[in-house]
C-alpha positions, 0 to 999 in steps of 0.5 A: 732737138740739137744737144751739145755737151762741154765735155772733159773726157777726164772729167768723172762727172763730165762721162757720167753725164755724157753716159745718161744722155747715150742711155737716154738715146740722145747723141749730142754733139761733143765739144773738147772744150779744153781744146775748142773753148767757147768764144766771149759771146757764146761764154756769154749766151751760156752763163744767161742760159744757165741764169749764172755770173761767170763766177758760179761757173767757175773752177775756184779752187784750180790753180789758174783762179788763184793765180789770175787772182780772179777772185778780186772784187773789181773784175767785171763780167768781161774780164772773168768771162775773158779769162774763162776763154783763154783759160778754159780749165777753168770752166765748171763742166759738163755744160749740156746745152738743148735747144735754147736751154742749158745745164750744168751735169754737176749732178749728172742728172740735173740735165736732165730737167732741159731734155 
């Protein structure tokens, strides 16, 4: 089974959770998602793998959101998801992705339930 991971190398939870898959023998396909961001439709498929809104998957707390003033009420999907591709520290992270499933590594060893 293919696996990618919506990696930050900076990110504390992002290396733990790519380490439990290297311990798990898996070598997933890594993705800089700060420097490769997801496109709109893949944004897309990963938030119904996830069974999240854009919101939940977002990084409230940064800056760009408050900034953006994406917490307004009147936003659509494609608006939050717009701004999540061309702002992608916005993105909640690691995303692993196996096969047809996904799984946010907030704790790392919620990934663990796709593998």
């Amino acid at each position: 089974m293919a696996v990618k991971i919506y990696h930050n190398p900076r990110c504390s939870k992002s290396r733990q959770t790519l380490q439990l898959l290297h311990d798990r023998g898996i070598e997933p396909e890594v993705i800089d998602y700060l420097t490769a961001p997801p496109s709109t439709a893949e944004l897309d498929r990963i938030l119904k793998q996830l069974g999240r809104e854009p919101r939940d998957l977002m990084r409230r707390k940064d800056g760009v959101y408050r900034e953006l003033k994406l917490d307004d009420s009147t936003l659509d999907r494609a608006a939050l998801i717009r701004a999540m591709v061309e702002n992608p520290i916005l993105i909640e992270r690691p995303i692993v992705i196996a096969g047809c499933k996904a799984a946010l590594g907030r704790p790392p060893e919620d990934v663990l339930a796709i593998l």
